[in-house]
KOLRORO-48184 format. One record per residue (C-alpha): x, y, z; residue number from 1; chain. Coordinates in steps of 0.02 Angstrom, whole numbers, padded with zeros to 5 digits. Example, Ala and Ser with C-alpha at 12.3 -4.5 7.8 and 13.67 -1.06 7.14 Angstrom:
<sites>
<<00615 -00225 00390> 1 'A'>
<<00684 -00053 00357> 2 'A'>
</sites>
This chain:
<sites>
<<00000 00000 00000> 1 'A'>
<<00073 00181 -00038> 2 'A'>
<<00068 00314 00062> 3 'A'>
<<00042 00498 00012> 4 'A'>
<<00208 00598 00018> 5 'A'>
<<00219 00724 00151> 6 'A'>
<<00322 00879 00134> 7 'A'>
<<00495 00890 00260> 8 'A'>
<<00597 01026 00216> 9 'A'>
<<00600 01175 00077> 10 'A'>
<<00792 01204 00056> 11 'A'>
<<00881 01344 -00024> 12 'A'>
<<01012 01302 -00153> 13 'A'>
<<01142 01372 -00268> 14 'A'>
<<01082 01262 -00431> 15 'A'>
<<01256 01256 -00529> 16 'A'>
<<01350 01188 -00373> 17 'A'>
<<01230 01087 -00266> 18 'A'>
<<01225 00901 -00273> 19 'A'>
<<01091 00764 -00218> 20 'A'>
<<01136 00564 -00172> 21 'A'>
<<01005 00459 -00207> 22 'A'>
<<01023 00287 -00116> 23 'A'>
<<00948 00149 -00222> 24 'A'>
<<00847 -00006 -00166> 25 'A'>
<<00966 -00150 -00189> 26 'A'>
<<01131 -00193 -00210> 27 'A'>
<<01113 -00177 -00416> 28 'A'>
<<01004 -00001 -00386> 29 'A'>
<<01106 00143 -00452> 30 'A'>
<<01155 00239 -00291> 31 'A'>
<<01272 00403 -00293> 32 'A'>
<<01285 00579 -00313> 33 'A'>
<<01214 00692 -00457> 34 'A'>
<<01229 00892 -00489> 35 'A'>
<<01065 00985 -00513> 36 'A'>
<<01175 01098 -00626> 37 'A'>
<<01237 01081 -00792> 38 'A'>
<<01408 01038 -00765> 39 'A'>
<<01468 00934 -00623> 40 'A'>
<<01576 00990 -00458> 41 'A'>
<<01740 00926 -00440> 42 'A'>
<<01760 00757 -00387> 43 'A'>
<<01864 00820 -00237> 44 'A'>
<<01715 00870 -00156> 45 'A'>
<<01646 00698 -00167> 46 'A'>
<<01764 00572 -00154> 47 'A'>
<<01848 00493 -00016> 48 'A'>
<<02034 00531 -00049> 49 'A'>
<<02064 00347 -00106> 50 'A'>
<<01937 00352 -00219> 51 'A'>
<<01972 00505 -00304> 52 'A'>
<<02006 00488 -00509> 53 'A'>
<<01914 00323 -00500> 54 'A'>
<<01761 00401 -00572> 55 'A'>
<<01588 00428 -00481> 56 'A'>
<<01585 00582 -00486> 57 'A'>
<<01430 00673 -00488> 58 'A'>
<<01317 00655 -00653> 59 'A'>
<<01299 00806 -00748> 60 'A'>
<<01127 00901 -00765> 61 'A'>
<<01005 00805 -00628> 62 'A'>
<<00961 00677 -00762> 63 'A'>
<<00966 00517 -00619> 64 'A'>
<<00981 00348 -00679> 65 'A'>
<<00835 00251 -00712> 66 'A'>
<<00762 00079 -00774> 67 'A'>
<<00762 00072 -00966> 68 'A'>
<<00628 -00071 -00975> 69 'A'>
<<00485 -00131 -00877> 70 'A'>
<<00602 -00322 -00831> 71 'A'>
<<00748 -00193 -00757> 72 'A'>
<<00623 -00125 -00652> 73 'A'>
<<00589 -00268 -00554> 74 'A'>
<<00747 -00364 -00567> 75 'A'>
<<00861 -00206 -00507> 76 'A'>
<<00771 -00070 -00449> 77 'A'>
<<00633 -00059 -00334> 78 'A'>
<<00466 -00131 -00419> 79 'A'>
<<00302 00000 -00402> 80 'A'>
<<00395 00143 -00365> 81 'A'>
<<00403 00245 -00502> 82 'A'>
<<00488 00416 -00500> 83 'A'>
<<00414 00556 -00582> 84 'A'>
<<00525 00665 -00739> 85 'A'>
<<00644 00776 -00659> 86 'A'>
<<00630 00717 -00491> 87 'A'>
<<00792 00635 -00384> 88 'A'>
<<00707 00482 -00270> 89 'A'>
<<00793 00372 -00120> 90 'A'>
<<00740 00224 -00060> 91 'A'>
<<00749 00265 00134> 92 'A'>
<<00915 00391 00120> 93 'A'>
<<00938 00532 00020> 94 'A'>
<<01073 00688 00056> 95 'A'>
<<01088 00845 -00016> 96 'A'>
<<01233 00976 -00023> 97 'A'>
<<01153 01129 -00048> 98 'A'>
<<01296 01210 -00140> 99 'A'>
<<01309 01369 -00042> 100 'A'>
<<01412 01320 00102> 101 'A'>
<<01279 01277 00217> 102 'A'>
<<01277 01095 00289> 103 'A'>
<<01225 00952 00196> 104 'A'>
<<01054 00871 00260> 105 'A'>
<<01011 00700 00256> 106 'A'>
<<00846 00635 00290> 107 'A'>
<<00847 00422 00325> 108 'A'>
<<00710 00307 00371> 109 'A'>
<<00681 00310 00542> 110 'A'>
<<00655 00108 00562> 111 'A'>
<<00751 00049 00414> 112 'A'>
<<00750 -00112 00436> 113 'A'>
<<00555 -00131 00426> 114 'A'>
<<00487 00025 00334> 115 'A'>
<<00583 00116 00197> 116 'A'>
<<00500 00280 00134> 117 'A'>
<<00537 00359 -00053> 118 'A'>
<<00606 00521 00002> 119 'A'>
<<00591 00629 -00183> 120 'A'>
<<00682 00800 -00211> 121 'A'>
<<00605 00910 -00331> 122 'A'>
<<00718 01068 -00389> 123 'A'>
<<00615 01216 -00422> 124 'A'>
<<00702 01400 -00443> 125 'A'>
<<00826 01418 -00323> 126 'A'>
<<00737 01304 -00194> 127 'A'>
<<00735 01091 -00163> 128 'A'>
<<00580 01025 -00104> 129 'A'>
<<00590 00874 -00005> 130 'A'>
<<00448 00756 00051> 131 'A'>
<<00443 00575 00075> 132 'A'>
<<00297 00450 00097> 133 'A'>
<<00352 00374 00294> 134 'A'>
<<00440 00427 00411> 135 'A'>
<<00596 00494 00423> 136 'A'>
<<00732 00594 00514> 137 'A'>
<<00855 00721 00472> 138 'A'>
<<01025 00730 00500> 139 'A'>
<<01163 00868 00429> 140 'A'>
<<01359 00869 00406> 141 'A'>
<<01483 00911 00309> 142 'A'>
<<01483 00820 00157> 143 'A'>
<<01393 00669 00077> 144 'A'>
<<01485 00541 00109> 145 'A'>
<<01523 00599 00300> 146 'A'>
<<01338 00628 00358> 147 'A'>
<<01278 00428 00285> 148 'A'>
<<01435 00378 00367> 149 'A'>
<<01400 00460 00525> 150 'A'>
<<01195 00390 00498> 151 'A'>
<<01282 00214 00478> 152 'A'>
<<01380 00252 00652> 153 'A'>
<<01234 00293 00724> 154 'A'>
<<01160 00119 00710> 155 'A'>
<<01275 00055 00831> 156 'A'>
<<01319 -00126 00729> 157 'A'>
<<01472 -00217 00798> 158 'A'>
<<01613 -00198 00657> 159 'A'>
<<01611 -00338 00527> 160 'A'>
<<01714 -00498 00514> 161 'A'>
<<01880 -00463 00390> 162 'A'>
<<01818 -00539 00219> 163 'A'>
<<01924 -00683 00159> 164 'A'>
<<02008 -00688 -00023> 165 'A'>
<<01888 -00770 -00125> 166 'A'>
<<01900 -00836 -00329> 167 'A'>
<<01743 -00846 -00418> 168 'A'>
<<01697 -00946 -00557> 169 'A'>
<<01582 -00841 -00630> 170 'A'>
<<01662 -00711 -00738> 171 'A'>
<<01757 -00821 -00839> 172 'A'>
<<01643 -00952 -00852> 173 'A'>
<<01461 -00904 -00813> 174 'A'>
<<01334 -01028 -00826> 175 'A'>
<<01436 -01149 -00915> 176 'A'>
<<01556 -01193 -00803> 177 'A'>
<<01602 -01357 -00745> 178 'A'>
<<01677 -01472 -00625> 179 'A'>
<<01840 -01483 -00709> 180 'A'>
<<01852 -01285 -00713> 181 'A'>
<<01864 -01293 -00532> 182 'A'>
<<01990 -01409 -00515> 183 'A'>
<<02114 -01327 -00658> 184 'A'>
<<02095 -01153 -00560> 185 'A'>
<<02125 -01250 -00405> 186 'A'>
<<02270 -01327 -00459> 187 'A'>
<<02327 -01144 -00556> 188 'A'>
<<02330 -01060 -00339> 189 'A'>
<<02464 -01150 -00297> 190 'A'>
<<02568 -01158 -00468> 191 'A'>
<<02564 -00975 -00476> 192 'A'>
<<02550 -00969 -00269> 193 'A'>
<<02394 -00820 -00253> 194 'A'>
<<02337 -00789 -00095> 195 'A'>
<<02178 -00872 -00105> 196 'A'>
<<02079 -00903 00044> 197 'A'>
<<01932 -00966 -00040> 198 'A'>
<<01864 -01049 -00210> 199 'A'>
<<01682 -00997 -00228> 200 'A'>
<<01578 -01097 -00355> 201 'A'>
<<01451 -01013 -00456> 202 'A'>
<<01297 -01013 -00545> 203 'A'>
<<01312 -01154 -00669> 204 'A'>
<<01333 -01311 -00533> 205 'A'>
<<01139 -01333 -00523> 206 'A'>
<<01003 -01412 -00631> 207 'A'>
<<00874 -01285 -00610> 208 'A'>
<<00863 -01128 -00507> 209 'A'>
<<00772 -01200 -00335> 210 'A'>
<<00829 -01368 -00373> 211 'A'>
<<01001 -01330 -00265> 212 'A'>
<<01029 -01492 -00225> 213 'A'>
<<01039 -01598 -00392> 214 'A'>
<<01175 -01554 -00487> 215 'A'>
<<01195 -01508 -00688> 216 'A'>
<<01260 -01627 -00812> 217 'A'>
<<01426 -01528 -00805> 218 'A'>
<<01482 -01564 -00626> 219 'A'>
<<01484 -01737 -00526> 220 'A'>
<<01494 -01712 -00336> 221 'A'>
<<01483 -01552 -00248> 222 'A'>
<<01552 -01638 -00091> 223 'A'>
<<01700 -01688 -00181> 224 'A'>
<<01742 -01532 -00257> 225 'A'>
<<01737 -01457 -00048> 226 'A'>
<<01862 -01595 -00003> 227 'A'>
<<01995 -01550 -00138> 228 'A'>
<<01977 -01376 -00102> 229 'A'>
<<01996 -01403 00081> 230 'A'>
<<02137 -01531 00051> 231 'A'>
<<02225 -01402 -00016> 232 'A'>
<<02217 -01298 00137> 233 'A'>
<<02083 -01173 00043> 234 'A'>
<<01900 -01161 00090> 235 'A'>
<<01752 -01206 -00017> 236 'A'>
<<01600 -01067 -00048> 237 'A'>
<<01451 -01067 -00162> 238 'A'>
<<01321 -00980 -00239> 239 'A'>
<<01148 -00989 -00219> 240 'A'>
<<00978 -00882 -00277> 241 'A'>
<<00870 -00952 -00135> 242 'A'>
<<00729 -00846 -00170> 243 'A'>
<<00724 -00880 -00349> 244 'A'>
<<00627 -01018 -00426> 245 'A'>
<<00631 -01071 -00609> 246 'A'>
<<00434 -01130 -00650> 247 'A'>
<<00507 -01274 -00749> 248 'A'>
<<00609 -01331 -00604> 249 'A'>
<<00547 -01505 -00496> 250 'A'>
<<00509 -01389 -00321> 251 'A'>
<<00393 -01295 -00434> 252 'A'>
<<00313 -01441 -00517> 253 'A'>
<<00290 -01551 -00337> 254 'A'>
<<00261 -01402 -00238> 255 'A'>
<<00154 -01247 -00293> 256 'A'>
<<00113 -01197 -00142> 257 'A'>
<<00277 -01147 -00081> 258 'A'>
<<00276 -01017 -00208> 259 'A'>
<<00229 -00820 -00168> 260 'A'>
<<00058 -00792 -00261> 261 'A'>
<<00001 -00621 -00359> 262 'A'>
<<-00148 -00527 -00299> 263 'A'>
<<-00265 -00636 -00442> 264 'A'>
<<-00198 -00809 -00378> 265 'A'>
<<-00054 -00833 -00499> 266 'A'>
<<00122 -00843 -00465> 267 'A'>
<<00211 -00680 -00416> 268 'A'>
<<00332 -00620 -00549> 269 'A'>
<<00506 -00614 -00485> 270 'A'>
<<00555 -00529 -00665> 271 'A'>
<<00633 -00613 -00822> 272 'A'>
<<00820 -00687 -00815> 273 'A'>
<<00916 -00841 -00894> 274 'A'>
<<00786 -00819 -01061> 275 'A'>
<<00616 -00875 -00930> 276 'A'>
<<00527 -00808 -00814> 277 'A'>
<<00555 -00816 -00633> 278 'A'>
<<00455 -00855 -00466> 279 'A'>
<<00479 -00811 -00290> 280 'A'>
<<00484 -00946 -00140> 281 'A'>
<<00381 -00929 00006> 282 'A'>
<<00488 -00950 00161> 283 'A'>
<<00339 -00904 00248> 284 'A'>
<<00281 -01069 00207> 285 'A'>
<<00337 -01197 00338> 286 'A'>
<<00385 -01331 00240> 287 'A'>
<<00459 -01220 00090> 288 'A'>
<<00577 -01150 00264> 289 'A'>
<<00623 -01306 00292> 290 'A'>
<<00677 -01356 00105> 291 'A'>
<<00767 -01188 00141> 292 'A'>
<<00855 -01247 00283> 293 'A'>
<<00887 -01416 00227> 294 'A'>
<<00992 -01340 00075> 295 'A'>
<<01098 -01233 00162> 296 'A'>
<<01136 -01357 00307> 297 'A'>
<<01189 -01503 00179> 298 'A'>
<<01301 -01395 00082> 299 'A'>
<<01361 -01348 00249> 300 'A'>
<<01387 -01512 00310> 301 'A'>
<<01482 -01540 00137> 302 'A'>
<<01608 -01436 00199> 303 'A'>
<<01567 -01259 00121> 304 'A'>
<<01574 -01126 00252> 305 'A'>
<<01559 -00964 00118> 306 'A'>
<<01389 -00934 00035> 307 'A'>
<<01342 -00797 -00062> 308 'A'>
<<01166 -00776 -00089> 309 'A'>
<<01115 -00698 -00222> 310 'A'>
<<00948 -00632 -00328> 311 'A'>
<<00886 -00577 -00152> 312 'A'>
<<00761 -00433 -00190> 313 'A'>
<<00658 -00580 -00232> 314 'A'>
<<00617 -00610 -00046> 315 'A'>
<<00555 -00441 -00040> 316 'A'>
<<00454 -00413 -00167> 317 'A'>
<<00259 -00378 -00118> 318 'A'>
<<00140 -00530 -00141> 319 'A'>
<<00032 -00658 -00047> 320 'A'>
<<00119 -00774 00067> 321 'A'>
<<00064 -00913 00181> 322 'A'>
<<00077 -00801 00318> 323 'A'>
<<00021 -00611 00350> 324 'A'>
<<00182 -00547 00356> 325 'A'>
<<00221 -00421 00275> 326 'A'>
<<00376 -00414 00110> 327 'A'>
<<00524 -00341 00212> 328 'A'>
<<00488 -00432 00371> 329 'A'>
<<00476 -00611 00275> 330 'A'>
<<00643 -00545 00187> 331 'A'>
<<00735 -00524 00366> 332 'A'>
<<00643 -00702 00410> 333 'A'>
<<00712 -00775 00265> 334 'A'>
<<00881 -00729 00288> 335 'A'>
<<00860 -00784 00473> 336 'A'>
<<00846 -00973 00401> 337 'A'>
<<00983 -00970 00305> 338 'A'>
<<01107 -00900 00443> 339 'A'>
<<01029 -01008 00566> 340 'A'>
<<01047 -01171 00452> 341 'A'>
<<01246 -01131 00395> 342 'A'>
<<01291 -01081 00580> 343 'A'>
<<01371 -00921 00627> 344 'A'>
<<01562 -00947 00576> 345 'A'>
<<01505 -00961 00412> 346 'A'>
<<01547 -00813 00302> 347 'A'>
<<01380 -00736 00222> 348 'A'>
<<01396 -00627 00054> 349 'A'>
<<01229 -00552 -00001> 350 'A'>
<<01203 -00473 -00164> 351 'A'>
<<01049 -00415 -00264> 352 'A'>
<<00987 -00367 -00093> 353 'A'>
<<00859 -00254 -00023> 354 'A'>
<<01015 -00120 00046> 355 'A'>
<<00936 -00070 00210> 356 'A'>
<<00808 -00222 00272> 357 'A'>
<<00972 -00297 00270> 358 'A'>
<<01051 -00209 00379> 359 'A'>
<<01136 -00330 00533> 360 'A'>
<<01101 -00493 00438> 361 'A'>
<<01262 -00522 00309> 362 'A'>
<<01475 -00523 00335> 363 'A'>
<<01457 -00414 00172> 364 'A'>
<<01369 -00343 00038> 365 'A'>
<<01382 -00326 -00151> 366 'A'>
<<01377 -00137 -00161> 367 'A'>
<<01348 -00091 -00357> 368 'A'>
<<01280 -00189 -00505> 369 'A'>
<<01375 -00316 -00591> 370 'A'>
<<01548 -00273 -00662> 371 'A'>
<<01564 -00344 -00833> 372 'A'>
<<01745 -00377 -00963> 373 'A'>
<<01684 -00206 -01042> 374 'A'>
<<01650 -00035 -00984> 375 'A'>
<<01493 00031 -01040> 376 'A'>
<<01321 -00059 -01002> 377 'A'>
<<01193 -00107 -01121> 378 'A'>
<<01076 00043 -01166> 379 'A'>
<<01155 00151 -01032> 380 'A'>
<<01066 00091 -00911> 381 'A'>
<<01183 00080 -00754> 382 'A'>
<<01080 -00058 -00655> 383 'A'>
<<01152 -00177 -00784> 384 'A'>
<<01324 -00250 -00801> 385 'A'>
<<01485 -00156 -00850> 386 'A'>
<<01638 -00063 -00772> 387 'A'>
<<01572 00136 -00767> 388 'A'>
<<01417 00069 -00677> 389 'A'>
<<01477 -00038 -00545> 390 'A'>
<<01598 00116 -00517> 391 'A'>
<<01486 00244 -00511> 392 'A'>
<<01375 00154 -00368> 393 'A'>
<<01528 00061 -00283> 394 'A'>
<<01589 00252 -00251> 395 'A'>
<<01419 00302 -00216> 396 'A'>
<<01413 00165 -00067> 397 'A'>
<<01576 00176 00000> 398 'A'>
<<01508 00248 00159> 399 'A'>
<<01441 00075 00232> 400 'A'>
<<01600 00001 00207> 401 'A'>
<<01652 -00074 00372> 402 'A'>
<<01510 00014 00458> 403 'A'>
<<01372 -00097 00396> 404 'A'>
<<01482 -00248 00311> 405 'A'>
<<01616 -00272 00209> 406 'A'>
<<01590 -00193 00026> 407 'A'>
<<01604 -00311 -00095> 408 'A'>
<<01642 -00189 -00265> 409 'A'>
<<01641 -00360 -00384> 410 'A'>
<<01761 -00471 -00430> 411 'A'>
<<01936 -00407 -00508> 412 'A'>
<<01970 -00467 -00685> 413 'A'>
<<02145 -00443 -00735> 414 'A'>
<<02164 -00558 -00888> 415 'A'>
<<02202 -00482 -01051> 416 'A'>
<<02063 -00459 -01151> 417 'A'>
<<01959 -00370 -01008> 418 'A'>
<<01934 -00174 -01073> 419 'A'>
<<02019 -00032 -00967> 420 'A'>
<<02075 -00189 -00824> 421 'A'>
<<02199 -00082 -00753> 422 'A'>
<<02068 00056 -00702> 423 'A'>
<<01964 -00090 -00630> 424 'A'>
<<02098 -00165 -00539> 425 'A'>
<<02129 00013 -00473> 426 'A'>
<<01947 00039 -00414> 427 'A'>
<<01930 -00141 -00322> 428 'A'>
<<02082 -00094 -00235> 429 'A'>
<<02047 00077 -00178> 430 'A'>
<<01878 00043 -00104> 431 'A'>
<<01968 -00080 00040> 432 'A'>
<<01832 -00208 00035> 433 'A'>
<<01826 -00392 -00013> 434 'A'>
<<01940 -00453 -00146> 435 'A'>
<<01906 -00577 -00241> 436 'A'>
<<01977 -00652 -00416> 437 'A'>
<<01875 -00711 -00561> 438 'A'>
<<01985 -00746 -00721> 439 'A'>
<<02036 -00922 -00769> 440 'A'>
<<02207 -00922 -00698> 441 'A'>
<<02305 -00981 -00838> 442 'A'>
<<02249 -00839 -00954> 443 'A'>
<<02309 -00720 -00840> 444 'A'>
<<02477 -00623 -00915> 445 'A'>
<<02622 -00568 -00813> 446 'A'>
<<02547 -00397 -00745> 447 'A'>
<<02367 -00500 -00724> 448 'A'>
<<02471 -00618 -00604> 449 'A'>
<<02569 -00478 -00516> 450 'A'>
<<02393 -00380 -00466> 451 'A'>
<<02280 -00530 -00430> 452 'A'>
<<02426 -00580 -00307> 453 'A'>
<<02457 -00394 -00242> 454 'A'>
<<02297 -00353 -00228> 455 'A'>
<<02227 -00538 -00148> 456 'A'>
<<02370 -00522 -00012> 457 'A'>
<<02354 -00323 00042> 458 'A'>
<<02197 -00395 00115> 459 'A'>
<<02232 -00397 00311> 460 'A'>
<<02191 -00590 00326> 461 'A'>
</sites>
């Protein structure tokens, strides 16, 4: 149900140097600063001074990133939330520097983790009006970054575990990657001796998304794959969508009912993704929380103690569950399962999430969408994969970094035919957060080697 939105402030502003962060939903949302002006401020005044040169700096002319189809609204942005032409919108935080040496106000959710409000920010004249549709609170300080940071303090989380040193499967290989994969780039660690702390397999080992547990034609034992990992001193992770469900998969055909339903009795729509359409499990449901926890504690008990979860605005989109909770507080119960069922020394990556219903449940957090071998996204829309994107919003988020997790910026790629990999690399290292390798090893050249080992072992491990 949406509320009306109520004005909170009318704010002066000097137009041609003020600047507005929007904070998007999830992890893919695009979140970051933008100039209501027509040319930008210098990226001095935004960027932490690691970060400065490494692009995000404010976009030009108030023209905000948005969804360029009706699919990217769901998948990465927040679904029935539309924001008007010329308007700036955050989902439960948005900041603005006035531009005239006053301090910068931030106005934030005032229960985060259970109601998030659209807060919009219309520019007329000389003047921003604010309003939002829940309740918030303001804050001021004295720049962007500083006054989320200080919001993020504020909270009062205990500081996050140090993030291992993690290589991925999945830029190299994507969905077609297989058992043997693993065990070259295993074997590749410890010929070219990388600093490796853990070999994460992803997307690609299952048969169907929801059908975790039985295993594509491409891979033959998932517990065997954890044992030579471990036995070579390195520990195993994996990837999971949990709230994802393919409609052709076996849990959908033996078990409809563990499936969120749409207001008319069909199946909710959890957007469009691997060429089909995608539904949304109910961990409401008792026995689809126990499938739930059965997953994650057999992989568990297989020996993988690193799990990132992925796809996870699924669990919050709006529908009809088996219970009457309500979207964000079966999100938070979901995760609860999943942490509860892999133990808590298990390390817990969430991506695609809802950015602040998550707030206390994850080790880290994918903080931008997708990184990609090139630079620009498709159709300029920066929810979707490529380089300038996952910049722009990994910039944008820096602030939560070791406040509310560990940032995870994406995966470095440092083999050869990866566009502009050197301005990558330099981005993954100067945000601090977890690093983690995705190249097959052997392609890598000599200065691919040299940075996936420097970077991998300047982690504090």
């Amino acid at each position: 149900m949406h509320h009306p939105f109520t004005p909170l402030a009318s704010v002066p502003v000097d137009p041609s140097e003020a600047r507005v962060h929007e904070e998007g939903w999830q992890s893919w949302s695009p979140s970051g600063a933008y100039a209501l002006g027509d040319k930008p401020p210098p990226s001095s005044r935004l960027l932490p001074q690691c970060l400065k040169g490494l692009g995000g700096t404010p976009r030009a002319g108030g023209r905000p990133h948005r969804p360029t189809n009706d699919n990217w609204a769901t998948v990465c942005y927040r679904p029935g939330h539309t924001v008007p032409d010329g308007t700036f919108q955050g989902e439960g935080l948005l900041a603005l520097d006035p531009g005239d040496g006053s301090p910068v106000r931030l106005w934030a959710a005032a229960d985060p983790l259970h109601t998030v409000p659209s807060i919009r920010l219309e520019v007329r004249g000389d003047r921003a009006e604010v309003s939002a549709d829940g309740p918030v609170r303001e804050l001021t300080g004295g720049d962007i970054q500083s006054v989320l940071a200080d919001w993020a303090d504020g909270l009062g989380l205990a500081a996050p575990r140090p993030a291992p040193t993690v290589w991925c499967s999945w830029y190299e290989y994507f969905t077609a990657v297989t058992e043997d994969d693993i065990h070259e780039n295993l074997r590749a660690m410890d010929t070219l001796d990388l600093p490796i702390d853990v070999v994460q397999i992803d997307d690609g080992y299952q048969s169907a998304l929801g059908d975790w547990l039985t295993l594509s034609g491409r891979f033959r034992s998932r517990a065997g794959i954890a044992d030579a990992i471990r036995a070579r001193g390195r520990r195993a992770g994996i990837w999971t969508a949990p709230f994802l469900v393919d409609p052709a998969s076996d849990l959908a055909a033996e078990h409809p009912e563990w499936l969120v339903k749409d207001a008319a009795g069909g199946f909710a729509h959890a957007g469009r993704n691997w060429s089909h359409d995608l539904c949304v499990l109910d961990t409401t449901h008792p026995d689809a929380a126990a499938y739930l926890a059965d997953v994650f504690r057999t992989l568990r008990a297989e020996g993988y103690d690193y799990f990132k979860v992925d796809f996870l605005y699924a669990g919050a989109l709006d529908g009809v569950r088996h219970s009457s909770d309500d979207a964000l507080a079966a999100y938070r119960a979901g995760i609860g399962v999943i942490r509860e069922a892999i133990g808590p020394d298990a390390y817990l990556l969430g991506c695609g999430a809802p950015i602040l219903p998550s707030i206390g449940l994850f080790d880290a957090m994918r903080v931008s969408p997708d990184t990609a071998p090139h630079r620009r996204p498709e159709a300029d829309d920066y929810s979707q994969p490529g380089q300038d994107p996952a910049e722009f919003t990994g910039v944008g988020r820096q602030w939560q970094h070791g406040r509310l997790w560990v940032n995870d910026p994406d995966c470095l790629m440092a083999r050869p035919a990866v566009e502009t990999r050197e301005r990558w690399a330099a981005h993954v290292e100067a945000t601090g957060g977890l690093m983690a390798s995705s190249d097959r090893l052997l392609s890598l050249d000599e200065w691919g080697v040299t940075t996936t080992r420097r970077l991998l072992g300047g982690v504090a491990r």
